[in-house]
N, CA, C, O and CB atoms as a CASP TS submission, in Angstrom:
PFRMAT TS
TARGET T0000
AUTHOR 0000-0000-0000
METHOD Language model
MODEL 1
PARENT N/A
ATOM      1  N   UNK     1      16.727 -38.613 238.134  1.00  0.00           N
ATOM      2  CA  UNK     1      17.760 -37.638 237.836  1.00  0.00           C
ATOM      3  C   UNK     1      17.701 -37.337 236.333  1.00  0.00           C
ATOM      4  O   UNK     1      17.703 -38.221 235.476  1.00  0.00           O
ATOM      5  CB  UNK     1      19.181 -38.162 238.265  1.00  0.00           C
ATOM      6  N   UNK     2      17.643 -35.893 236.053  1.00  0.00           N
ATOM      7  CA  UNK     2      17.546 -35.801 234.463  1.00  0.00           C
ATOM      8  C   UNK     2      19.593 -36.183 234.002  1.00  0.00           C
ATOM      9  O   UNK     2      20.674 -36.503 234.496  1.00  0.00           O
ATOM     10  CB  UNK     2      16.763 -33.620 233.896  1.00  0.00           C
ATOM     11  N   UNK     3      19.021 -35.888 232.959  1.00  0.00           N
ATOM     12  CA  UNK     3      20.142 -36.430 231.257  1.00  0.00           C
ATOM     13  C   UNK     3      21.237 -35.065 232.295  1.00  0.00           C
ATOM     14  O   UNK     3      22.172 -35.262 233.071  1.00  0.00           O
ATOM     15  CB  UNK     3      19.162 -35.714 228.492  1.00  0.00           C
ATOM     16  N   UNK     4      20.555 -33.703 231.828  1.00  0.00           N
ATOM     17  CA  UNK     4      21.612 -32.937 231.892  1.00  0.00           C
ATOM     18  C   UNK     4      22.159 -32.726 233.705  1.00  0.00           C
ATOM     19  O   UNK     4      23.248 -32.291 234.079  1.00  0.00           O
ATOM     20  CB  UNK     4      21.116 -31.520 231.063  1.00  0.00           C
ATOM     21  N   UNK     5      21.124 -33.145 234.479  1.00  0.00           N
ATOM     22  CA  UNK     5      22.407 -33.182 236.009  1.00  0.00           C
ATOM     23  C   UNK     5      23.409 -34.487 236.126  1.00  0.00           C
ATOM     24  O   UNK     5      24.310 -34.582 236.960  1.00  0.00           O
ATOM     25  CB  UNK     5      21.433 -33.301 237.770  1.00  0.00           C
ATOM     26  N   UNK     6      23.016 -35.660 234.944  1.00  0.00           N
ATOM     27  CA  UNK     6      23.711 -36.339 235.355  1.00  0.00           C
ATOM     28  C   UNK     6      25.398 -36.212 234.479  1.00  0.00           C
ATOM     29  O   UNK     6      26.559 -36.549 234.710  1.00  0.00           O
ATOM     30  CB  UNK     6      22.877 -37.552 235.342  1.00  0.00           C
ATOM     31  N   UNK     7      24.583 -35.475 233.332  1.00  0.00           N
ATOM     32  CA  UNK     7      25.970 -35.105 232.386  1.00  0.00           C
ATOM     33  C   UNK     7      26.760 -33.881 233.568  1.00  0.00           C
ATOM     34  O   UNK     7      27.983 -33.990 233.656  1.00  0.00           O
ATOM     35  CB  UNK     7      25.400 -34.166 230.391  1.00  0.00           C
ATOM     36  N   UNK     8      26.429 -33.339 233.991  1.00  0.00           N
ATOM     37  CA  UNK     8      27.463 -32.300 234.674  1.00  0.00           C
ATOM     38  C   UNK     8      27.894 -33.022 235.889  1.00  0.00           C
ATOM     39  O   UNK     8      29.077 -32.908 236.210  1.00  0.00           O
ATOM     40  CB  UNK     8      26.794 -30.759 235.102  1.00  0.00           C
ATOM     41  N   UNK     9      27.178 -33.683 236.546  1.00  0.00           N
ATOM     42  CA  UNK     9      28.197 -34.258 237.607  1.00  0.00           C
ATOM     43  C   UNK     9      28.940 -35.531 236.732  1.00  0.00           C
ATOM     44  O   UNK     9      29.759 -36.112 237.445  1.00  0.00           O
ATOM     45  CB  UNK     9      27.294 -34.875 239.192  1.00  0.00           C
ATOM     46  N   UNK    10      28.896 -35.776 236.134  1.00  0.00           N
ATOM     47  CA  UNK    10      30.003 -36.993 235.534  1.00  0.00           C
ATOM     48  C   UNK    10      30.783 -35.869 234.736  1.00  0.00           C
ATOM     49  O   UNK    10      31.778 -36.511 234.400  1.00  0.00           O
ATOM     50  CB  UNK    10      29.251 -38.536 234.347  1.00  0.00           C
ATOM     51  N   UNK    11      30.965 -34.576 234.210  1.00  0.00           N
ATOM     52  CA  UNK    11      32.062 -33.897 234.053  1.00  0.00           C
ATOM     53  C   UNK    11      32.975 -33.386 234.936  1.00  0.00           C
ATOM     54  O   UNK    11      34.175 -33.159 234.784  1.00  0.00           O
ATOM     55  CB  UNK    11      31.795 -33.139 233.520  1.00  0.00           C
ATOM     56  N   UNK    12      31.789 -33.136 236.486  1.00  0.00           N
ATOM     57  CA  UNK    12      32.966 -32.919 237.301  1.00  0.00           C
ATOM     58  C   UNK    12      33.614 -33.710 237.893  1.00  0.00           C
ATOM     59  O   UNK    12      34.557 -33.322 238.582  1.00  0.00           O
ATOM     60  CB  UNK    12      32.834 -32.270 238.069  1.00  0.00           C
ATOM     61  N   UNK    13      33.276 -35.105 237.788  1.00  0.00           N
ATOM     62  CA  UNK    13      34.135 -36.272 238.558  1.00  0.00           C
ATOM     63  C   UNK    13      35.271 -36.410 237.542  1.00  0.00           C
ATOM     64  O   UNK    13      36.449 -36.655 237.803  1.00  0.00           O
ATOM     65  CB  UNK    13      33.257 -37.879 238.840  1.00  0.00           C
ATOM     66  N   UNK    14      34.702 -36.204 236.295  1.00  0.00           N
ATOM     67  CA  UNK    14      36.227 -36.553 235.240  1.00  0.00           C
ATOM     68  C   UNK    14      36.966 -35.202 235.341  1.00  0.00           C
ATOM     69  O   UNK    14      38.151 -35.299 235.663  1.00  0.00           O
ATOM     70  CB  UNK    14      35.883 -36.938 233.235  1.00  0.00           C
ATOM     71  N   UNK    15      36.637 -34.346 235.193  1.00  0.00           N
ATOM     72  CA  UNK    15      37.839 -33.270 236.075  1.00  0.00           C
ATOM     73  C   UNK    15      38.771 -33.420 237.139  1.00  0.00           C
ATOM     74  O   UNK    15      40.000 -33.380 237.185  1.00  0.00           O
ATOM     75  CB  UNK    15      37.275 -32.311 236.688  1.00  0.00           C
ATOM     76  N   UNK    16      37.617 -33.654 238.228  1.00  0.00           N
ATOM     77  CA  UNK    16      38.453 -33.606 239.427  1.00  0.00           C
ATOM     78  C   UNK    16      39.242 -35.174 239.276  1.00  0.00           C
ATOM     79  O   UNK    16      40.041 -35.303 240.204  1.00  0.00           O
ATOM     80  CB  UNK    16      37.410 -33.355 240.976  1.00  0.00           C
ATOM     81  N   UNK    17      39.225 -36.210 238.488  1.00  0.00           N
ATOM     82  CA  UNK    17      39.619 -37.419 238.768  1.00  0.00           C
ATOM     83  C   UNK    17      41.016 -36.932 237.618  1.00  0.00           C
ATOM     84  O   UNK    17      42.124 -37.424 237.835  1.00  0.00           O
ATOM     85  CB  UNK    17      38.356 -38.862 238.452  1.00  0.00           C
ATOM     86  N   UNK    18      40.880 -36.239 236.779  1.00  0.00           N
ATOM     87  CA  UNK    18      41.608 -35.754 235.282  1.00  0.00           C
ATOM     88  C   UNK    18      43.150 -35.303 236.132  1.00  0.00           C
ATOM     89  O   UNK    18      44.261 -35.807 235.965  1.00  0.00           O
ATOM     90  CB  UNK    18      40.554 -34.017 234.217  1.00  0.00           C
ATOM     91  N   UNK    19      42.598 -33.769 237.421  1.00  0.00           N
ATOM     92  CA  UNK    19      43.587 -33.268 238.456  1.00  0.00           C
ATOM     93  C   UNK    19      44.431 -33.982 238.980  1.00  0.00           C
ATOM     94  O   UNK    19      45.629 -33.718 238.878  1.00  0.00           O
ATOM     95  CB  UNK    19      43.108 -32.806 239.417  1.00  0.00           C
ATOM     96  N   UNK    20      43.806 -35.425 239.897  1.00  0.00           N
ATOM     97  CA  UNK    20      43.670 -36.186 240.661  1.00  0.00           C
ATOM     98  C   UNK    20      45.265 -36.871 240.197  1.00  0.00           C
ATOM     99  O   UNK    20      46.271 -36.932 240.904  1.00  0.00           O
ATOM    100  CB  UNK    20      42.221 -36.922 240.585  1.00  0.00           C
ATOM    101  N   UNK    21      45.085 -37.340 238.774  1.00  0.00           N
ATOM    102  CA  UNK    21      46.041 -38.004 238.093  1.00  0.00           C
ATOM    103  C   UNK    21      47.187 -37.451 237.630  1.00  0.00           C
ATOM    104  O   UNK    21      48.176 -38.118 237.327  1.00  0.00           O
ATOM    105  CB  UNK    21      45.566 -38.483 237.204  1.00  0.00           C
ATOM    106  N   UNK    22      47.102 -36.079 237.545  1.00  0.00           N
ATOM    107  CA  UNK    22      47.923 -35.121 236.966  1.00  0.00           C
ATOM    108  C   UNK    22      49.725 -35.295 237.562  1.00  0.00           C
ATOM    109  O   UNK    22      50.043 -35.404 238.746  1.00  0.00           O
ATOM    110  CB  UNK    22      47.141 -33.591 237.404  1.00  0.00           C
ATOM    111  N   UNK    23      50.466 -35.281 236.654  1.00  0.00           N
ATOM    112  CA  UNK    23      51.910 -36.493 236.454  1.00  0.00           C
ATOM    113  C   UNK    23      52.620 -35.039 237.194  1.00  0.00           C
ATOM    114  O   UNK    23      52.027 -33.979 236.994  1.00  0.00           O
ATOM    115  CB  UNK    23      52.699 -37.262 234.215  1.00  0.00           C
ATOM    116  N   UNK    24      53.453 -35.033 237.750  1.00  0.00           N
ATOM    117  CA  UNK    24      54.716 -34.525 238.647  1.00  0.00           C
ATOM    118  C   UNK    24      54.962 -33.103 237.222  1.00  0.00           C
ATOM    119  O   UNK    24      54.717 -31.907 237.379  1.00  0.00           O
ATOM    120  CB  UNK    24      56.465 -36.183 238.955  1.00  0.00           C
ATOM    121  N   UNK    25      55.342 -33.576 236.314  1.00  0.00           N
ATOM    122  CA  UNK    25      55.825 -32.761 234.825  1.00  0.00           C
ATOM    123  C   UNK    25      55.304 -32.450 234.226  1.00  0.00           C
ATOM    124  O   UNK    25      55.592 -31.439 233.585  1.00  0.00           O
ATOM    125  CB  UNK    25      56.395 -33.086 233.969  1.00  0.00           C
ATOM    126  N   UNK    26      53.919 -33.304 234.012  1.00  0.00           N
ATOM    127  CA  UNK    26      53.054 -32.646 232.873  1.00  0.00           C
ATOM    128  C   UNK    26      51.758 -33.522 233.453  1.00  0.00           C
ATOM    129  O   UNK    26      51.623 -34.418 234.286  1.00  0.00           O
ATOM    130  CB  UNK    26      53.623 -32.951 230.972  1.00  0.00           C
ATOM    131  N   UNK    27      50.747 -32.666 232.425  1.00  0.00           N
ATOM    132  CA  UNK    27      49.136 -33.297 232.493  1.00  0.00           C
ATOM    133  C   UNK    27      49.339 -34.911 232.210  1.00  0.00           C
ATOM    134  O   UNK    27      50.339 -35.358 231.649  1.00  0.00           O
ATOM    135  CB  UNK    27      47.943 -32.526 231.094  1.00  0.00           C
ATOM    136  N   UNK    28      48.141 -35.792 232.725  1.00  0.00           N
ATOM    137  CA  UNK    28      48.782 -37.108 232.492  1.00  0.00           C
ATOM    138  C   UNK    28      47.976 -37.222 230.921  1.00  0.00           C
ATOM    139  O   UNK    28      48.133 -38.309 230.366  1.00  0.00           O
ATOM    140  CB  UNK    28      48.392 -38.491 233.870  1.00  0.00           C
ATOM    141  N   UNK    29      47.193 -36.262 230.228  1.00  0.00           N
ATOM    142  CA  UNK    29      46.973 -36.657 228.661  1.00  0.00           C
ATOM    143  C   UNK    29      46.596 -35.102 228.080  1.00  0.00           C
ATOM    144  O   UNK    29      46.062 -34.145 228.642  1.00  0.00           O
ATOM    145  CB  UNK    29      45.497 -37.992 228.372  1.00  0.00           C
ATOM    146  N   UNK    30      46.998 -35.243 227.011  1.00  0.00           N
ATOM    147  CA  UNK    30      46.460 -33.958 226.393  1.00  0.00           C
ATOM    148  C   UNK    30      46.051 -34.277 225.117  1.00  0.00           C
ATOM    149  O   UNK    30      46.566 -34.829 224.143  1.00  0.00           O
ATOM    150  CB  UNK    30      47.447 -32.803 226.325  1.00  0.00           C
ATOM    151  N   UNK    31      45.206 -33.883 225.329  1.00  0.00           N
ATOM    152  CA  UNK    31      44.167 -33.673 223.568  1.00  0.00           C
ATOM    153  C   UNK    31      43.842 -32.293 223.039  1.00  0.00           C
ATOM    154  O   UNK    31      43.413 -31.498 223.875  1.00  0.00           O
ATOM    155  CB  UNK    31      42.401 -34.313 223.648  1.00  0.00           C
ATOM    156  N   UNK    32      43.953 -31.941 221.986  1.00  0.00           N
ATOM    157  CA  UNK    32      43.459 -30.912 221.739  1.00  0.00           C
ATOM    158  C   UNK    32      41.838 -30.111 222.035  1.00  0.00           C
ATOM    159  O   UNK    32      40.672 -30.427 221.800  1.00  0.00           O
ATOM    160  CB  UNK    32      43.760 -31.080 220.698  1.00  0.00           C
ATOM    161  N   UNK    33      42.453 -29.052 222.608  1.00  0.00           N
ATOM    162  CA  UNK    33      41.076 -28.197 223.451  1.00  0.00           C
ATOM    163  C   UNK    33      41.319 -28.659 224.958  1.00  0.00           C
ATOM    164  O   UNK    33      40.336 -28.386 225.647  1.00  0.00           O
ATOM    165  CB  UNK    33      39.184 -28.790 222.866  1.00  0.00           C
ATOM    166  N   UNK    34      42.224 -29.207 225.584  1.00  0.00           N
ATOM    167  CA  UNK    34      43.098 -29.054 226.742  1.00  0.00           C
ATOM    168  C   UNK    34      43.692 -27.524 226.834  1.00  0.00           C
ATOM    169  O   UNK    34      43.993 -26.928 225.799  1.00  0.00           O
ATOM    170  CB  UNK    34      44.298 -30.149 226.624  1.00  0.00           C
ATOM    171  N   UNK    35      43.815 -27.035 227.884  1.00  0.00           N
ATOM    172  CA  UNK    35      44.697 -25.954 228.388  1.00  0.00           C
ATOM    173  C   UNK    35      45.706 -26.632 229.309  1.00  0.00           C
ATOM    174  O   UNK    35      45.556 -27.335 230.308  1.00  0.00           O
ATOM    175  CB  UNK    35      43.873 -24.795 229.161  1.00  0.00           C
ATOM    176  N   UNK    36      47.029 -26.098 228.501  1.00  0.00           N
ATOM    177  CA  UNK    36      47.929 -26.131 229.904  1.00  0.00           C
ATOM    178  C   UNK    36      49.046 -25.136 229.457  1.00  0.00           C
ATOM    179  O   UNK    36      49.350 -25.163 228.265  1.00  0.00           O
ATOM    180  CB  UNK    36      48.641 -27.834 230.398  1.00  0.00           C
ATOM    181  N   UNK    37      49.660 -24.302 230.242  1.00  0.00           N
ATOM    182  CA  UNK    37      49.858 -23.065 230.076  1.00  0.00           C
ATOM    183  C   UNK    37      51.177 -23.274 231.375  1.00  0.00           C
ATOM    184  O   UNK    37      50.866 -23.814 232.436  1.00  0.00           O
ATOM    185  CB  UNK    37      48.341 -21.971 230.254  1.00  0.00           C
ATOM    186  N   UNK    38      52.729 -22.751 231.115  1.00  0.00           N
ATOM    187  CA  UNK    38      53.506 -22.517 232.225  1.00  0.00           C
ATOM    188  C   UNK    38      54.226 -21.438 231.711  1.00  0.00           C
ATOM    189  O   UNK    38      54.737 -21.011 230.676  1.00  0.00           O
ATOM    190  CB  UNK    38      54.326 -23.667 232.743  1.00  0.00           C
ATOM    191  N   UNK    39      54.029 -21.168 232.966  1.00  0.00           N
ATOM    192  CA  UNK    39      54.610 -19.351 233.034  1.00  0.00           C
ATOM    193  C   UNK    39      55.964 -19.843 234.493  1.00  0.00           C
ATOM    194  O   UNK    39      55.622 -20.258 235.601  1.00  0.00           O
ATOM    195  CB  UNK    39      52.644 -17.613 233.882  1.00  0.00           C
ATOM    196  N   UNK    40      56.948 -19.702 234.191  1.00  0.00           N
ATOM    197  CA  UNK    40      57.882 -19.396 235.163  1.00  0.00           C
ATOM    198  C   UNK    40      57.887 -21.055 235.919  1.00  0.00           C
ATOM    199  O   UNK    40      57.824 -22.062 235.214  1.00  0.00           O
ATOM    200  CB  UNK    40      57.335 -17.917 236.210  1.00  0.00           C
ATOM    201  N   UNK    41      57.949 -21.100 237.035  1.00  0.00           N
ATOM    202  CA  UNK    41      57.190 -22.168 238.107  1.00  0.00           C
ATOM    203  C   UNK    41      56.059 -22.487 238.496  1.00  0.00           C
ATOM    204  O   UNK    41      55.815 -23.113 239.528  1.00  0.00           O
ATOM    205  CB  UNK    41      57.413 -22.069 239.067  1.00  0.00           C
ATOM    206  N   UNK    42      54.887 -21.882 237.306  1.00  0.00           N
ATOM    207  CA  UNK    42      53.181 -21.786 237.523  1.00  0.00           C
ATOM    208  C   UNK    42      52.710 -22.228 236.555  1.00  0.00           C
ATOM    209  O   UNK    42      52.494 -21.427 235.645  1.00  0.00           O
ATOM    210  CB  UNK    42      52.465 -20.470 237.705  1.00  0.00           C
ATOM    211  N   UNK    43      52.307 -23.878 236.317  1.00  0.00           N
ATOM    212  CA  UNK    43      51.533 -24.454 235.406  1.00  0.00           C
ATOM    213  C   UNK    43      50.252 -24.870 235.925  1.00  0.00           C
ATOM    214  O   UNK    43      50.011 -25.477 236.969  1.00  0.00           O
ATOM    215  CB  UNK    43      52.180 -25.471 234.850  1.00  0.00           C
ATOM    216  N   UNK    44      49.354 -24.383 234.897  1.00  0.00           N
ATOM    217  CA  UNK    44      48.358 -24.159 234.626  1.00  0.00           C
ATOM    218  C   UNK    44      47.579 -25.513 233.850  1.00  0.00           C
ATOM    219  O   UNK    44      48.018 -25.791 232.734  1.00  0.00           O
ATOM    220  CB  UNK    44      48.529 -22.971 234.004  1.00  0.00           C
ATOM    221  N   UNK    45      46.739 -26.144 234.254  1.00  0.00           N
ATOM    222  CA  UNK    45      46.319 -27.356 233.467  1.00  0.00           C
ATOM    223  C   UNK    45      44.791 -27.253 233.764  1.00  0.00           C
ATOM    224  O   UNK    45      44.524 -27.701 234.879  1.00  0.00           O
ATOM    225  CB  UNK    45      47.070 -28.872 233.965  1.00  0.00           C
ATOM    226  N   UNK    46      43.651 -26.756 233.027  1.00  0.00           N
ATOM    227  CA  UNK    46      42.380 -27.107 232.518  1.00  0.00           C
ATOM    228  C   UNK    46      41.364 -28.448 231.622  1.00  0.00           C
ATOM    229  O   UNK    46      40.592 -28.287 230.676  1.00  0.00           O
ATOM    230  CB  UNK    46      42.422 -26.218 231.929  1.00  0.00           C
ATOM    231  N   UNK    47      41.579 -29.195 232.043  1.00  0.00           N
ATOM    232  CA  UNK    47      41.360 -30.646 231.198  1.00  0.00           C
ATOM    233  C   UNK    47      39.761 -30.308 230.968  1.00  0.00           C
ATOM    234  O   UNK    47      38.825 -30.503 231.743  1.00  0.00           O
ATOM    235  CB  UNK    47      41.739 -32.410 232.239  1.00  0.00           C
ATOM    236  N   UNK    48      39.760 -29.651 229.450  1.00  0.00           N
ATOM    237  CA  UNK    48      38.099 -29.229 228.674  1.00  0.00           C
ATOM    238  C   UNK    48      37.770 -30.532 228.390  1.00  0.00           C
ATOM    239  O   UNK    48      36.876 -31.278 228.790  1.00  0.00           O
ATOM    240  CB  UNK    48      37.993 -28.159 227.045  1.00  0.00           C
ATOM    241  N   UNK    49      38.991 -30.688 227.352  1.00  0.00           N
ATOM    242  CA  UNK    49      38.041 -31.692 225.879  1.00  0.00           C
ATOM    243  C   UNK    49      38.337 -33.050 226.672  1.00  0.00           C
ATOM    244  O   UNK    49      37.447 -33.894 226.781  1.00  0.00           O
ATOM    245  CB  UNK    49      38.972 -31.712 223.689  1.00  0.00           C
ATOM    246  N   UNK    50      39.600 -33.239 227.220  1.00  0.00           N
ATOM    247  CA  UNK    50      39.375 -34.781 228.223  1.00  0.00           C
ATOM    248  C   UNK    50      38.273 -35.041 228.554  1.00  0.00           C
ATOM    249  O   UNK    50      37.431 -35.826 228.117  1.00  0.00           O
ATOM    250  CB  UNK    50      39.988 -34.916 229.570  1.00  0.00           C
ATOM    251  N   UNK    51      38.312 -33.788 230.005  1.00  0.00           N
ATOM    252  CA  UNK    51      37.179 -34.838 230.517  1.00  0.00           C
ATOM    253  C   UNK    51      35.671 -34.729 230.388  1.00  0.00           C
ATOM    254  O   UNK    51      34.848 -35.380 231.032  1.00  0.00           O
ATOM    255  CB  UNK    51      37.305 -34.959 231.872  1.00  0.00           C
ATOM    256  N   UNK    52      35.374 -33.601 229.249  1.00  0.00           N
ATOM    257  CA  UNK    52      34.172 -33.494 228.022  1.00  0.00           C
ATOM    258  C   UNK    52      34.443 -35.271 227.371  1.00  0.00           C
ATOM    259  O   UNK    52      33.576 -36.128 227.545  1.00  0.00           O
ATOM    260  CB  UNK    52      34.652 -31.822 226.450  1.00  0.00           C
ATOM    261  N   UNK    53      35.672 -35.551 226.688  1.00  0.00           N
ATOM    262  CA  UNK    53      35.232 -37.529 226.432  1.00  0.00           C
ATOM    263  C   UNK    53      35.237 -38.200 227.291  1.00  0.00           C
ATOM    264  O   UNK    53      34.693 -39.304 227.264  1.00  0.00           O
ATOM    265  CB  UNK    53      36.070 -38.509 225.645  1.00  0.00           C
ATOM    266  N   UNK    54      35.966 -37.637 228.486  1.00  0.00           N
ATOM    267  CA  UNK    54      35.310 -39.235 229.314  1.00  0.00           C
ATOM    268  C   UNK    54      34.114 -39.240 230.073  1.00  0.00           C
ATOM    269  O   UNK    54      33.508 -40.214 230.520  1.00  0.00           O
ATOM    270  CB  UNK    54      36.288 -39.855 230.486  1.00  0.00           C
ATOM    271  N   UNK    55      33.780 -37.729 230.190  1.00  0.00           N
ATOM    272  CA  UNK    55      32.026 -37.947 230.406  1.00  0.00           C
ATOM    273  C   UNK    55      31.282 -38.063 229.633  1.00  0.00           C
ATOM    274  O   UNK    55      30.099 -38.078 229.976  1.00  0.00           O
ATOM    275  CB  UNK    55      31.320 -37.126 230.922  1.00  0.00           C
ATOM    276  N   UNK    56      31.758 -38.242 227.775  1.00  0.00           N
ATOM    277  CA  UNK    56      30.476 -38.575 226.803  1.00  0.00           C
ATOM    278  C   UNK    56      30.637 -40.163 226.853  1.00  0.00           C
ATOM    279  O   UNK    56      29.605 -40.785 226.601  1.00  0.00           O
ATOM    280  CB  UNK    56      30.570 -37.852 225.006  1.00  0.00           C
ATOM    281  N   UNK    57      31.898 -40.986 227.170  1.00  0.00           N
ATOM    282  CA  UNK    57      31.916 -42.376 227.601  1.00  0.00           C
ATOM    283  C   UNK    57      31.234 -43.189 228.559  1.00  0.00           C
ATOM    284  O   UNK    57      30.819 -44.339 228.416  1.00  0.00           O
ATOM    285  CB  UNK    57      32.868 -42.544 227.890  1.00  0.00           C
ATOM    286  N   UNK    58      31.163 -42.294 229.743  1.00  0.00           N
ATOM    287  CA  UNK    58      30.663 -42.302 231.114  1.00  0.00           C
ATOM    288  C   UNK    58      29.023 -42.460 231.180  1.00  0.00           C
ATOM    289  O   UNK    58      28.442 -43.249 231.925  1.00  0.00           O
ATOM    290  CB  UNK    58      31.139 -40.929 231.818  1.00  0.00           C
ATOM    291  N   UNK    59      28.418 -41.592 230.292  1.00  0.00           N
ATOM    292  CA  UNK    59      27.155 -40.989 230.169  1.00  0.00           C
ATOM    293  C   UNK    59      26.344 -42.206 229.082  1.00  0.00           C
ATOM    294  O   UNK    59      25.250 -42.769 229.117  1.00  0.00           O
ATOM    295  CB  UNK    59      27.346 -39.246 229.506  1.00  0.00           C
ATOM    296  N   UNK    60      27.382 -42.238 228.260  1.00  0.00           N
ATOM    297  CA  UNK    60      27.142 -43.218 227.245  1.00  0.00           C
ATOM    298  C   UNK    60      26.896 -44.654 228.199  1.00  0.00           C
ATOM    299  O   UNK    60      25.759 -45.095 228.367  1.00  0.00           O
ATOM    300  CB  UNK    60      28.532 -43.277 226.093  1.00  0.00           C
ATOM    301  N   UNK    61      28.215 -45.367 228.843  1.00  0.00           N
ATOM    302  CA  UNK    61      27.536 -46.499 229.062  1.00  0.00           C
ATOM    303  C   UNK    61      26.461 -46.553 230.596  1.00  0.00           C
ATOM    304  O   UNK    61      25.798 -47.545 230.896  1.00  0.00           O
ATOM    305  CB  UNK    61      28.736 -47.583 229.045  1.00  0.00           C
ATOM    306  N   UNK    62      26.499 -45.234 231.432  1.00  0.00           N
ATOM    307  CA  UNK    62      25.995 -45.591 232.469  1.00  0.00           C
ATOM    308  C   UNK    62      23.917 -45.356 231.743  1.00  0.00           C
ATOM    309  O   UNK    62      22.937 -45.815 232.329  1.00  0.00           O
ATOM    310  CB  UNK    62      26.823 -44.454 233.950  1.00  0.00           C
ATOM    311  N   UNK    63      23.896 -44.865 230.941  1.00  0.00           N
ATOM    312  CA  UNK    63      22.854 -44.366 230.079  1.00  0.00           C
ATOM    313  C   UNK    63      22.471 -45.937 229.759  1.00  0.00           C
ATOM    314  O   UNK    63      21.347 -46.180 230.198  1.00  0.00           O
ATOM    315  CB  UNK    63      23.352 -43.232 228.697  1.00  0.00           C
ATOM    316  N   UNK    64      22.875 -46.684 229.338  1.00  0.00           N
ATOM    317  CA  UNK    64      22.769 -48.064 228.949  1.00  0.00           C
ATOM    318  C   UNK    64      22.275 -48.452 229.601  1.00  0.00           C
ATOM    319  O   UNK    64      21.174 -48.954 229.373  1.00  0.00           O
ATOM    320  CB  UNK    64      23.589 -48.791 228.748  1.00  0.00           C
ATOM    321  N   UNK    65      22.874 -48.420 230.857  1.00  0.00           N
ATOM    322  CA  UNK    65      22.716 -49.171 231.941  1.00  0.00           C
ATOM    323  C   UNK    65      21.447 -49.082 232.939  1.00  0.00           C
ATOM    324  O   UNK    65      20.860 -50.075 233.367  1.00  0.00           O
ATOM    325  CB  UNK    65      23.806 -48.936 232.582  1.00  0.00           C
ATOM    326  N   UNK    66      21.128 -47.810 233.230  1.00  0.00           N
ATOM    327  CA  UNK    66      20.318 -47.425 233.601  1.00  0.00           C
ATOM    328  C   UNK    66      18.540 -47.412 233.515  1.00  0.00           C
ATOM    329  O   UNK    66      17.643 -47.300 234.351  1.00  0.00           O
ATOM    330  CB  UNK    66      20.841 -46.788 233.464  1.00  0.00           C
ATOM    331  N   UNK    67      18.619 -47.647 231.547  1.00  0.00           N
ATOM    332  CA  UNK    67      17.372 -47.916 231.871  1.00  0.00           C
ATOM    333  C   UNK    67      17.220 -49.530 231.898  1.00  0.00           C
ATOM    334  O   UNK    67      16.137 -50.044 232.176  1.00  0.00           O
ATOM    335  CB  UNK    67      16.446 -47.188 230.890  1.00  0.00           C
TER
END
């Protein structure tokens, strides 16, 4: 498996795991370069820069590991 399919599927597991967690009231973390956006009764939550670090964490130690 190359570097860059394994970097995009470990961004989309930290996305969808980022959703997954997402608190009743609010995103469960925000960092800057997060989107979250409420309009009326319609919030909006994009987790960029999250789960961009927890897949440079992810990548980082499974990269270790691997070879």
């Amino acid at each position: 498996m190359t570097y860059i399919k394994l970097f995009f599927i470990l961004y989309f597991i930290s996305a969808v795991f980022l959703f997954i967690l997402k608190r009743r009231g609010k995103p469960p973390m925000l960092i800057p370069g997060d989107l979250y956006r409420r309009v009326g009764n319609i919030k909006i939550y994009i987790p960029l820069a999250s789960s961009l670090v927890i897949t440079l964490i992810l990548f980082a130690l499974l990269n270790k590991y691997i070879k």
